[in-house]
PDB file of N, CA, C and O in Angstrom:
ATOM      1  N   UNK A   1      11.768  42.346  37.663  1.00  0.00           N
ATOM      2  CA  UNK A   1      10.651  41.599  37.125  1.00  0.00           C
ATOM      3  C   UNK A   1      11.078  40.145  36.925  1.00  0.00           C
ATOM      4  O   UNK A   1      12.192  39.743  36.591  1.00  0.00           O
ATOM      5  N   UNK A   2       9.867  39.361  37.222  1.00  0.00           N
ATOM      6  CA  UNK A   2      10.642  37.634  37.081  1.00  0.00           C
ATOM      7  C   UNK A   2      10.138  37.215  35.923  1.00  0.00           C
ATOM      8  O   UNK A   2       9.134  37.699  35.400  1.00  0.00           O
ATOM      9  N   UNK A   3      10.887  36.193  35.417  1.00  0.00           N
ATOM     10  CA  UNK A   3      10.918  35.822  34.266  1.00  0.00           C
ATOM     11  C   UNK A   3       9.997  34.043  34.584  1.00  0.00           C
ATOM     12  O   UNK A   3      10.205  33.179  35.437  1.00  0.00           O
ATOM     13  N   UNK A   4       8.909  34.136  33.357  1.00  0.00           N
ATOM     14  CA  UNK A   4       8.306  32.782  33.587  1.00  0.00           C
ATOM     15  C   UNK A   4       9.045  32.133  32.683  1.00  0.00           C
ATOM     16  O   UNK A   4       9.826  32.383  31.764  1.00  0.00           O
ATOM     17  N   UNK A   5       8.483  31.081  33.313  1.00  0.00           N
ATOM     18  CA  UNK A   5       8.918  29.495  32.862  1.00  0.00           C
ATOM     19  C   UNK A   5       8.379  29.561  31.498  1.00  0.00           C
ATOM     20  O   UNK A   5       7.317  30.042  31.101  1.00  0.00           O
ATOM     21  N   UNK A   6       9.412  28.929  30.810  1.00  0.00           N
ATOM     22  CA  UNK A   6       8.403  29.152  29.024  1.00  0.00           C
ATOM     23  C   UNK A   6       7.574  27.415  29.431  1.00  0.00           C
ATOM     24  O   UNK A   6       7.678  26.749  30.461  1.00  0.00           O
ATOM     25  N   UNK A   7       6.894  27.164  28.329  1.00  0.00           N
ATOM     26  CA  UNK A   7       5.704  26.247  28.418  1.00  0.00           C
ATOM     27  C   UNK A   7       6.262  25.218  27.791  1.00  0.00           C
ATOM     28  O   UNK A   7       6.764  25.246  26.668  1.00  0.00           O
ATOM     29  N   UNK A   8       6.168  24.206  28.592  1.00  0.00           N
ATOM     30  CA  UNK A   8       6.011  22.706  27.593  1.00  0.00           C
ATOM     31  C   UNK A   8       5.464  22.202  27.248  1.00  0.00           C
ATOM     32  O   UNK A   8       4.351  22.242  27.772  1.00  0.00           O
ATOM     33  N   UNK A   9       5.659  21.152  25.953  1.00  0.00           N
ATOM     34  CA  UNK A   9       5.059  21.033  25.543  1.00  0.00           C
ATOM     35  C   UNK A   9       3.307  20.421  26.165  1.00  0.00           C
ATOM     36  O   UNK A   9       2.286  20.900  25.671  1.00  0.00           O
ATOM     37  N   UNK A  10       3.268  19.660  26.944  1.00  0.00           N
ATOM     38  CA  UNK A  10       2.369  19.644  27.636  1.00  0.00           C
ATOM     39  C   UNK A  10       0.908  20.372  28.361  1.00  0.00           C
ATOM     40  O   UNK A  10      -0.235  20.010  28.640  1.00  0.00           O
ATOM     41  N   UNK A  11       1.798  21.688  28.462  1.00  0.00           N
ATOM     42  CA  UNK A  11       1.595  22.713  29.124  1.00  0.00           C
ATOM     43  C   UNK A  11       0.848  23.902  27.762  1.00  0.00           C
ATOM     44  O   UNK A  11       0.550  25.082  27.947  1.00  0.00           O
ATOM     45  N   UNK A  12       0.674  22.946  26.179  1.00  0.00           N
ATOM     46  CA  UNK A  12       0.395  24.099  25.558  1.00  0.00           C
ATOM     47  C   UNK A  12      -1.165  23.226  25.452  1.00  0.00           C
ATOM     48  O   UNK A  12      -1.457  22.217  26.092  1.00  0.00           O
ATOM     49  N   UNK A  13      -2.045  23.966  24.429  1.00  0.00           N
ATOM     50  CA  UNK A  13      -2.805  23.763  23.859  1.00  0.00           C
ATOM     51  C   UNK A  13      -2.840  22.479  22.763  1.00  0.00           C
ATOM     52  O   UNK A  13      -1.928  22.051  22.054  1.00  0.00           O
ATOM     53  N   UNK A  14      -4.154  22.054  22.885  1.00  0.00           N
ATOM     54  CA  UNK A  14      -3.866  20.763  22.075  1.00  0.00           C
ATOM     55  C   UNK A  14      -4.215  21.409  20.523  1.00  0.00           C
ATOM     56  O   UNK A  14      -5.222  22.114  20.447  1.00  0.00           O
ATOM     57  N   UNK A  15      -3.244  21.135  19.048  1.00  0.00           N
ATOM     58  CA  UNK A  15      -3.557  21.344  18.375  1.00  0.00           C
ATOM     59  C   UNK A  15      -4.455  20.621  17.011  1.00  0.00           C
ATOM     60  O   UNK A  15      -4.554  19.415  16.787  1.00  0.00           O
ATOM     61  N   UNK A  16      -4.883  21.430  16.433  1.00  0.00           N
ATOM     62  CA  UNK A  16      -6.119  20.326  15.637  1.00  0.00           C
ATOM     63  C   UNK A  16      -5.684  20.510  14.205  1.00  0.00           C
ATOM     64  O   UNK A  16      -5.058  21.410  13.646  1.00  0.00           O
ATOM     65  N   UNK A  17      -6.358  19.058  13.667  1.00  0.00           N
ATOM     66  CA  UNK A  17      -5.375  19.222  12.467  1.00  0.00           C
ATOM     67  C   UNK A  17      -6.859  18.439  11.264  1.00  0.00           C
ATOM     68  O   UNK A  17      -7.285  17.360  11.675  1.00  0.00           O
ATOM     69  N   UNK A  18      -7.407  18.891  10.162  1.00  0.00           N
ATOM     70  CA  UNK A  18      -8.468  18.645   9.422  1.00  0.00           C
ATOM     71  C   UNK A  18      -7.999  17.458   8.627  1.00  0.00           C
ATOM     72  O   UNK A  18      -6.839  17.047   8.608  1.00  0.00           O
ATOM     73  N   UNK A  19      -9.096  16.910   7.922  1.00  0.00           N
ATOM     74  CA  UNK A  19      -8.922  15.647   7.357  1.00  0.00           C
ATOM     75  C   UNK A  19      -8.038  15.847   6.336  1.00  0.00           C
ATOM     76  O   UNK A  19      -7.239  14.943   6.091  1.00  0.00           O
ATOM     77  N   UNK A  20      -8.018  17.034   5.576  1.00  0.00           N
ATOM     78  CA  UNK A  20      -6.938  17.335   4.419  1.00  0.00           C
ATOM     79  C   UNK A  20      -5.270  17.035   5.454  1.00  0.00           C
ATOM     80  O   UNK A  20      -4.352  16.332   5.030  1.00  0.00           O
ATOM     81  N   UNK A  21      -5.262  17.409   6.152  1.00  0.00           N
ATOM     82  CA  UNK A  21      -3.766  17.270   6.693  1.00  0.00           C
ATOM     83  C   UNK A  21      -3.870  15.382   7.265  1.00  0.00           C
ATOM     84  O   UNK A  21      -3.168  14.590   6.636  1.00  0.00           O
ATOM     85  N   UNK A  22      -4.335  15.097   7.875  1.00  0.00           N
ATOM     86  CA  UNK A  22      -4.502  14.004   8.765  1.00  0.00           C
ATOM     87  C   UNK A  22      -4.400  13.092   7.301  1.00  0.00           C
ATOM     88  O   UNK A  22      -3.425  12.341   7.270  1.00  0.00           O
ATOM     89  N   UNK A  23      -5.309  13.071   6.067  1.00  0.00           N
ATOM     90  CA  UNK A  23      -5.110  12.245   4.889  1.00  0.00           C
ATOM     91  C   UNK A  23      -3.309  12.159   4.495  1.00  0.00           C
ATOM     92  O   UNK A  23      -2.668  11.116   4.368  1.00  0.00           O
ATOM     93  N   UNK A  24      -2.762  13.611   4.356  1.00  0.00           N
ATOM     94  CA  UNK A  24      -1.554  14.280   4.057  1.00  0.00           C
ATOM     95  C   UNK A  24      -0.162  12.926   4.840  1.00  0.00           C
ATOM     96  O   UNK A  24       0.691  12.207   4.321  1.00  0.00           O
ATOM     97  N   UNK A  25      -0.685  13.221   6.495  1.00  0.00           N
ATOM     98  CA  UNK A  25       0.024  12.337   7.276  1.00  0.00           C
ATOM     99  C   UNK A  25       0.336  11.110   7.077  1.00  0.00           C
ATOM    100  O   UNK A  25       1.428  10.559   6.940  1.00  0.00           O
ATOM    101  N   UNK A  26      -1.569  10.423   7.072  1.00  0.00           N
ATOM    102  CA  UNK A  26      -1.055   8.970   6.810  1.00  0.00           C
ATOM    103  C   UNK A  26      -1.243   8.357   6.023  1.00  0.00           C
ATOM    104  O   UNK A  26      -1.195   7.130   6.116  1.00  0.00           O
ATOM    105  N   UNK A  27      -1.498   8.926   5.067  1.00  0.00           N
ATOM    106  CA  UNK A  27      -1.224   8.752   3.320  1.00  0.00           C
ATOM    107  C   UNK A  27      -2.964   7.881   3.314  1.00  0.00           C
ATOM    108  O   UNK A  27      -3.406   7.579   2.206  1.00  0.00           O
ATOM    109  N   UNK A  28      -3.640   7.616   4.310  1.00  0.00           N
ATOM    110  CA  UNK A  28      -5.113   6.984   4.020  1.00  0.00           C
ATOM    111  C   UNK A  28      -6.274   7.587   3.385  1.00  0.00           C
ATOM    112  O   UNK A  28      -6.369   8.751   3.774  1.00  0.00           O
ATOM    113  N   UNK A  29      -6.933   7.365   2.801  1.00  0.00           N
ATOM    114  CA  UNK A  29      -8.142   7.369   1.928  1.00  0.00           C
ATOM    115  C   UNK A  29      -8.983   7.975   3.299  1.00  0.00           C
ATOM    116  O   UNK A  29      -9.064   7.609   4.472  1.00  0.00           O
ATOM    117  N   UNK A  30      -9.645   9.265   2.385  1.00  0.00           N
ATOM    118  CA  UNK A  30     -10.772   9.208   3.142  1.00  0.00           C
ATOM    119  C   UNK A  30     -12.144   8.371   3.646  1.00  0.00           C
ATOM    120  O   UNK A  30     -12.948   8.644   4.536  1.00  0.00           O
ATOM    121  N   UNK A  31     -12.088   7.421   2.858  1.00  0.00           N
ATOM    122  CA  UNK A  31     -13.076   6.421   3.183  1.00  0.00           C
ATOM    123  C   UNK A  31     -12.311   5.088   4.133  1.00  0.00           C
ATOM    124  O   UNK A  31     -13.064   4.335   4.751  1.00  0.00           O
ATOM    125  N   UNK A  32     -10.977   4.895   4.185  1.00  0.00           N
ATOM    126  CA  UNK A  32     -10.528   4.502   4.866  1.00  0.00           C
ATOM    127  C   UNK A  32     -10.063   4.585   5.911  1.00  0.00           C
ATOM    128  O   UNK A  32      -9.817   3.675   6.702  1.00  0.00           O
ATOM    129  N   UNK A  33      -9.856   5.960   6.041  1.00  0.00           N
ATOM    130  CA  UNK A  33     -10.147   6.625   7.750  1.00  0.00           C
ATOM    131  C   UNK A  33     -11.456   6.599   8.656  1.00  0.00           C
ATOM    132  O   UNK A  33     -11.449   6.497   9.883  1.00  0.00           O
ATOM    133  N   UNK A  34     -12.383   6.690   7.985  1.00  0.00           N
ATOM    134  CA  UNK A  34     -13.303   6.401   8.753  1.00  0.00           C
ATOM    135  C   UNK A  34     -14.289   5.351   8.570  1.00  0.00           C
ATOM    136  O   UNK A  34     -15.468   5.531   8.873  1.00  0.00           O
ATOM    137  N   UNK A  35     -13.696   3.867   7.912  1.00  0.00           N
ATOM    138  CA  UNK A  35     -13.472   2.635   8.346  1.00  0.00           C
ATOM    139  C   UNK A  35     -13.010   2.213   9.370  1.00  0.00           C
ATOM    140  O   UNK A  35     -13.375   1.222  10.002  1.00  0.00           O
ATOM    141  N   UNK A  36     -11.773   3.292   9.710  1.00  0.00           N
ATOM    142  CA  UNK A  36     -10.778   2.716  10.810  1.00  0.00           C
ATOM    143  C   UNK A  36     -11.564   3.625  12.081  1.00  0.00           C
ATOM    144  O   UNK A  36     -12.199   2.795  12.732  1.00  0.00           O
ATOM    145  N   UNK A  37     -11.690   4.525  12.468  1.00  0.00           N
ATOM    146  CA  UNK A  37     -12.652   5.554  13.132  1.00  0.00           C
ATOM    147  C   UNK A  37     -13.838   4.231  13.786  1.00  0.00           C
ATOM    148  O   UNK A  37     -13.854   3.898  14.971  1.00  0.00           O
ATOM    149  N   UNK A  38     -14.739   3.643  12.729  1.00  0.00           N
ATOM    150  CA  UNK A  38     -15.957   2.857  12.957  1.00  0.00           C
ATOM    151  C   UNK A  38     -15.545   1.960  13.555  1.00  0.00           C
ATOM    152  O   UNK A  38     -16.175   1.801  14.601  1.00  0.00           O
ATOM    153  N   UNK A  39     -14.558   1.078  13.364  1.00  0.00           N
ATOM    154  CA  UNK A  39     -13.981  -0.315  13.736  1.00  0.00           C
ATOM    155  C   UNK A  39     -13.163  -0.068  15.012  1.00  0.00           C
ATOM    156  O   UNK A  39     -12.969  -1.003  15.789  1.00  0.00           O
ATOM    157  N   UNK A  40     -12.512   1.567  15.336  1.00  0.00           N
ATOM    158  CA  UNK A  40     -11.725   1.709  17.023  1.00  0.00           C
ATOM    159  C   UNK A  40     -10.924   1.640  16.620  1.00  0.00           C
ATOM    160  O   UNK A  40     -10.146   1.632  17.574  1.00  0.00           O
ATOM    161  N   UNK A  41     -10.169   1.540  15.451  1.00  0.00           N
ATOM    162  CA  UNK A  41      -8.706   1.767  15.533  1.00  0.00           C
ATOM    163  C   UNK A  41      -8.045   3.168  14.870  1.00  0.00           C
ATOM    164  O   UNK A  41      -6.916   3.323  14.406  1.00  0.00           O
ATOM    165  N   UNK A  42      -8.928   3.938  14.964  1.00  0.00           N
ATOM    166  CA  UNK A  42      -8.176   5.380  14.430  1.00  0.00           C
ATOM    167  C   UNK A  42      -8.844   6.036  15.278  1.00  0.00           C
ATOM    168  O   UNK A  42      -9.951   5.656  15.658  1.00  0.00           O
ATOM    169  N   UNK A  43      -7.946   7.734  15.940  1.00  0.00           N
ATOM    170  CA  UNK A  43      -8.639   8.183  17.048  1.00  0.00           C
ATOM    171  C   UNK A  43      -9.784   8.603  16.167  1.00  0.00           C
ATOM    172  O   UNK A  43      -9.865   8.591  14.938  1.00  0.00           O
ATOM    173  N   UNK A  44     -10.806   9.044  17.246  1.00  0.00           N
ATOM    174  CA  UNK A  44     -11.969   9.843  16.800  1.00  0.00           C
ATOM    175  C   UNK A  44     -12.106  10.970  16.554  1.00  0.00           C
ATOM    176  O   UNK A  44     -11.363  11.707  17.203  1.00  0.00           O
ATOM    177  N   UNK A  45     -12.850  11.507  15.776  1.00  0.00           N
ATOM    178  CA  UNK A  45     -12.678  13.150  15.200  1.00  0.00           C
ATOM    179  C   UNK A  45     -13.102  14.078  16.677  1.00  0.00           C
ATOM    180  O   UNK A  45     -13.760  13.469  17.521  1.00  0.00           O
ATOM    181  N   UNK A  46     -12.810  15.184  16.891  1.00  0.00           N
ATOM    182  CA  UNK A  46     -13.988  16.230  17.460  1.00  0.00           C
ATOM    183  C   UNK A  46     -14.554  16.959  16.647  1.00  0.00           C
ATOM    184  O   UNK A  46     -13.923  17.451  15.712  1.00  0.00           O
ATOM    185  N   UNK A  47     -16.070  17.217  16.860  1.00  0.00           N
ATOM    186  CA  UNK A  47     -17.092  17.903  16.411  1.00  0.00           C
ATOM    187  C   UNK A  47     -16.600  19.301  16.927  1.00  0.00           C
ATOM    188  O   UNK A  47     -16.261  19.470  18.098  1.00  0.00           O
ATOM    189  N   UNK A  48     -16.582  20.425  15.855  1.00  0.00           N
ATOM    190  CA  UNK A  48     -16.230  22.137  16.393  1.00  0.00           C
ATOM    191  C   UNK A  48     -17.585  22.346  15.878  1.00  0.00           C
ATOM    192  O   UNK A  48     -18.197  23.064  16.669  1.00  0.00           O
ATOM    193  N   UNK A  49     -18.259  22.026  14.929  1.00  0.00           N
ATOM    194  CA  UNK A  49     -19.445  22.370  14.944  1.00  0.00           C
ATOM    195  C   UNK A  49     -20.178  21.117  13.985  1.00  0.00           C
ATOM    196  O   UNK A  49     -19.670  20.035  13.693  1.00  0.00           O
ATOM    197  N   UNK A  50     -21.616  21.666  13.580  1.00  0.00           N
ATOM    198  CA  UNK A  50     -22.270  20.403  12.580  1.00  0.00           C
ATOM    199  C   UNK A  50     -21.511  20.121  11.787  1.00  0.00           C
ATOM    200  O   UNK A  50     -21.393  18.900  11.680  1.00  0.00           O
ATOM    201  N   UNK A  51     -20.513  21.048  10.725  1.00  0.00           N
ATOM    202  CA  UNK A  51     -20.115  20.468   9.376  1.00  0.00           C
ATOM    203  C   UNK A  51     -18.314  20.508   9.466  1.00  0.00           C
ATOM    204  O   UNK A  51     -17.522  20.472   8.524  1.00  0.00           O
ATOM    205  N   UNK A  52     -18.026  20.593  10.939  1.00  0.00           N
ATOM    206  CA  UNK A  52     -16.748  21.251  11.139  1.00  0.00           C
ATOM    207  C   UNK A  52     -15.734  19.983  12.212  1.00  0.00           C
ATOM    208  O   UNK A  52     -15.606  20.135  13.427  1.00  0.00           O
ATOM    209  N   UNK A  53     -15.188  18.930  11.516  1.00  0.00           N
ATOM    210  CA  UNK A  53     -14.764  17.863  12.081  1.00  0.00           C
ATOM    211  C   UNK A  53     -12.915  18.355  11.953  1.00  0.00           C
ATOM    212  O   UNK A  53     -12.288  18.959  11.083  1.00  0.00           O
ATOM    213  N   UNK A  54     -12.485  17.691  13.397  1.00  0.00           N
ATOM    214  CA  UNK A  54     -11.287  18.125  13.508  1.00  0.00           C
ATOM    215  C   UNK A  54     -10.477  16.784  14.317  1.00  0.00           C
ATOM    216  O   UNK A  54     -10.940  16.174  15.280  1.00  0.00           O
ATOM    217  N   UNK A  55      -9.281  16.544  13.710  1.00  0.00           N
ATOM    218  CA  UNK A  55      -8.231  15.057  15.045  1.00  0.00           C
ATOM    219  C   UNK A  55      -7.359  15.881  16.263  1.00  0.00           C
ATOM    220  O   UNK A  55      -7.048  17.031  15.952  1.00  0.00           O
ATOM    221  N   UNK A  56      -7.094  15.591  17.103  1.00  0.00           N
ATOM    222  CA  UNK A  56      -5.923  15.943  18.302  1.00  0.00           C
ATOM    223  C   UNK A  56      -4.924  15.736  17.586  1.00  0.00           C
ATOM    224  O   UNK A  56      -5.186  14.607  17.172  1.00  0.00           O
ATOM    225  N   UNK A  57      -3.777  16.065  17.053  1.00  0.00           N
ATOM    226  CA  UNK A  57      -2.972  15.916  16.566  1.00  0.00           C
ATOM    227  C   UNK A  57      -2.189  14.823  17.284  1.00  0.00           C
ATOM    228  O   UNK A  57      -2.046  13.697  16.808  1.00  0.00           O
ATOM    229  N   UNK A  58      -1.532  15.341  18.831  1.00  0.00           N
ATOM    230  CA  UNK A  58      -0.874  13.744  19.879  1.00  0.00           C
ATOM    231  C   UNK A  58      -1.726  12.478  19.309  1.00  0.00           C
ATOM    232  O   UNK A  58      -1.127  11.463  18.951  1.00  0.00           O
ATOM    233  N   UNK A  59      -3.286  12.582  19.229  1.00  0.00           N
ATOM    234  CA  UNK A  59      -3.647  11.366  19.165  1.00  0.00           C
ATOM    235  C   UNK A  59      -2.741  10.766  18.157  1.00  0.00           C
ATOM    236  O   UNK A  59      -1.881   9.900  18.316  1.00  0.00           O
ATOM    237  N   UNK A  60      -3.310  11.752  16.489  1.00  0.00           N
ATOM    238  CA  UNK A  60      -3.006  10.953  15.751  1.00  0.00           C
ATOM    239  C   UNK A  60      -1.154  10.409  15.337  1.00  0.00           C
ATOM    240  O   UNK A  60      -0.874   9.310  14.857  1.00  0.00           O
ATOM    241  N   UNK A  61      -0.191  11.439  15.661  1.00  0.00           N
ATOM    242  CA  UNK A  61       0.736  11.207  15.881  1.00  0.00           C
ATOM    243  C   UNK A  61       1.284   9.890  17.241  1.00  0.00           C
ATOM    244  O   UNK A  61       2.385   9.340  17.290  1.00  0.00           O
ATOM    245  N   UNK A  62       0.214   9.706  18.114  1.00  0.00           N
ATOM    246  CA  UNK A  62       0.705   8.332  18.501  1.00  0.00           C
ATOM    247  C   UNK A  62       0.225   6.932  17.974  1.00  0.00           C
ATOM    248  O   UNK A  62       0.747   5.839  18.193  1.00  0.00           O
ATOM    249  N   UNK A  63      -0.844   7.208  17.259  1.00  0.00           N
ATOM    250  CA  UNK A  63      -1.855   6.219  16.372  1.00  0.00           C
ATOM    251  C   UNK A  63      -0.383   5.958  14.894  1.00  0.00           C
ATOM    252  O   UNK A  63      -0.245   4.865  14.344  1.00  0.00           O
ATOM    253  N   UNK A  64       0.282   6.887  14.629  1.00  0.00           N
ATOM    254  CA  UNK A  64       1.183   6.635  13.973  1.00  0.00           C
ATOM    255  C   UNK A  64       2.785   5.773  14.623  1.00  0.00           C
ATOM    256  O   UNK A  64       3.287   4.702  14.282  1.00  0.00           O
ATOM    257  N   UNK A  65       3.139   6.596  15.455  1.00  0.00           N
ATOM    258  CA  UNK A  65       4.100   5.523  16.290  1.00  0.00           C
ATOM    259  C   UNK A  65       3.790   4.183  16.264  1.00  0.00           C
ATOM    260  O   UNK A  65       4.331   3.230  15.703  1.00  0.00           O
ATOM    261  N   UNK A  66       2.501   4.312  17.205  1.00  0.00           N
ATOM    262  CA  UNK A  66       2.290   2.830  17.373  1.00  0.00           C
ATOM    263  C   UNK A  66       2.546   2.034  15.796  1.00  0.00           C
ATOM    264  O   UNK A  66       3.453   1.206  15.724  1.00  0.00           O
ATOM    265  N   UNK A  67       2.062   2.209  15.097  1.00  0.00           N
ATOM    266  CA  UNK A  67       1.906   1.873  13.661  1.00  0.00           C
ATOM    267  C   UNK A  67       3.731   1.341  13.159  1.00  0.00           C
ATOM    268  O   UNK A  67       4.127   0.329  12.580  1.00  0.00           O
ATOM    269  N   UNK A  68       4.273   2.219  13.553  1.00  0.00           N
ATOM    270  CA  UNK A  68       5.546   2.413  13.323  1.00  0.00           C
ATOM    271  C   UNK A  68       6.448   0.953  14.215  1.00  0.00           C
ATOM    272  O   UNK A  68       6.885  -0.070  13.687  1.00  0.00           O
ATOM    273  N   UNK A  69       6.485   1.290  15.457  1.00  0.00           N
ATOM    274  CA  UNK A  69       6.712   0.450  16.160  1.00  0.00           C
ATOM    275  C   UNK A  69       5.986  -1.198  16.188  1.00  0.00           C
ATOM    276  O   UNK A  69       6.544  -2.114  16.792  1.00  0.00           O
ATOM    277  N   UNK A  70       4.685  -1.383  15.445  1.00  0.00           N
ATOM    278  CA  UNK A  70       4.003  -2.697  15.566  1.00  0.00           C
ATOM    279  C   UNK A  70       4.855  -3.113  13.827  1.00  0.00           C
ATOM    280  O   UNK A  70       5.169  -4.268  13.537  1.00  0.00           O
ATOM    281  N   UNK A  71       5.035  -2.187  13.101  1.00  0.00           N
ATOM    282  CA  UNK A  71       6.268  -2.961  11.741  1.00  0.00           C
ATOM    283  C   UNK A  71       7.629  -3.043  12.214  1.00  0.00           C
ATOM    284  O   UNK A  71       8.434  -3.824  11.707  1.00  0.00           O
ATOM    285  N   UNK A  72       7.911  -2.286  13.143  1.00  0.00           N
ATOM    286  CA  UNK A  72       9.639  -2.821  13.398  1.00  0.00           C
ATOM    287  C   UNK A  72       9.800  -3.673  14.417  1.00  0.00           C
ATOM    288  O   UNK A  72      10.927  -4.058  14.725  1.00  0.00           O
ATOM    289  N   UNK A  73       8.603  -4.110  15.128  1.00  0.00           N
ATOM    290  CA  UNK A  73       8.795  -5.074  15.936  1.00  0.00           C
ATOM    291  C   UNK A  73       8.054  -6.288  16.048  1.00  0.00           C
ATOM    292  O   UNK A  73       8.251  -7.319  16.691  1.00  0.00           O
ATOM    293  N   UNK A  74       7.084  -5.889  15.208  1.00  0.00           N
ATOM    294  CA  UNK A  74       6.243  -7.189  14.430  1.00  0.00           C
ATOM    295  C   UNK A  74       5.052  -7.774  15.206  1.00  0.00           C
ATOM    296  O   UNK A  74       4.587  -8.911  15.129  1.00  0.00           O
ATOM    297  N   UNK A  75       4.666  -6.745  15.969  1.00  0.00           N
ATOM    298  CA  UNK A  75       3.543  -6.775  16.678  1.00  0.00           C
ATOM    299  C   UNK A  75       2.432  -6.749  15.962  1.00  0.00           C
ATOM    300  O   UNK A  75       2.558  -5.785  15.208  1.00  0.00           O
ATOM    301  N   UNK A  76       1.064  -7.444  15.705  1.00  0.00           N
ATOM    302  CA  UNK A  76       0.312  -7.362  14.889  1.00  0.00           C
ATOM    303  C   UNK A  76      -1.096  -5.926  15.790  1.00  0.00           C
ATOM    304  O   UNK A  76      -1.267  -5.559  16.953  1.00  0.00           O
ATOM    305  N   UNK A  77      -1.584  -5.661  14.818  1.00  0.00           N
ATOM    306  CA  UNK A  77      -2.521  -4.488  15.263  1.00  0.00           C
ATOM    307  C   UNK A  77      -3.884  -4.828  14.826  1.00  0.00           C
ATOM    308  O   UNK A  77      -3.867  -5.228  13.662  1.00  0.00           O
ATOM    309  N   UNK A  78      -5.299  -4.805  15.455  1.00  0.00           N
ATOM    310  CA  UNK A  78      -6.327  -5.177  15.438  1.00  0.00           C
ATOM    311  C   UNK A  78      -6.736  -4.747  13.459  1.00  0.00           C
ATOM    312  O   UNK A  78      -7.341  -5.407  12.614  1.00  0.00           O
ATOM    313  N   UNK A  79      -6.198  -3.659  13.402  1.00  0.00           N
ATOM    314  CA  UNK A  79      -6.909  -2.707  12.298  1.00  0.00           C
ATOM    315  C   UNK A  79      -6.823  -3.464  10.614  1.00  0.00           C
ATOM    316  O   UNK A  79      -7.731  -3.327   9.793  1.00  0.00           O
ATOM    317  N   UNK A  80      -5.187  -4.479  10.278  1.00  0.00           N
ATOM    318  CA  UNK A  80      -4.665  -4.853   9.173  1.00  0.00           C
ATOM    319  C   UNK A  80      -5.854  -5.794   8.994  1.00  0.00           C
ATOM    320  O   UNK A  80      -5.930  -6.510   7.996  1.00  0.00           O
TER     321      UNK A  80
END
């Protein structure tokens, strides 16, 4: 029997992460997340249903890098 390839990360499912965790992450106000959401500089939620809002996690974990990288290198970002 052959043995598969295990999955990378790529290769998995994108996971979703609710405003309680996503607040958790980047320490922002809920009213300040979706300031940043309105204005284009925070990714956008997906709709799972009418009352059921969810982030891509990659997004928001590169919405953080970047963040990271524009203070250690002093790049300014539309959002400050």
């Amino acid at each position: 029997m052959a043995m598969q390839a295990q999955a990378t990360p790529k290769d998995q499912p994108h996971r979703f992460l609710k405003l309680r965790e996503i607040k958790a992450l980047t320490t922002l106000s809920t009213s300040e997340l979706y300031r940043r959401i309105a204005a284009g500089t925070f990714p956008r939620q997906v709709m799972l249903g009418p009352k059921s809002a969810v982030w891509i996690e990659a997004e928001v974990l590169a919405w953080c890098n970047a963040r990271i990288s524009a203070s250690r290198g002093g790049e300014k970002l539309n959002d400050e």
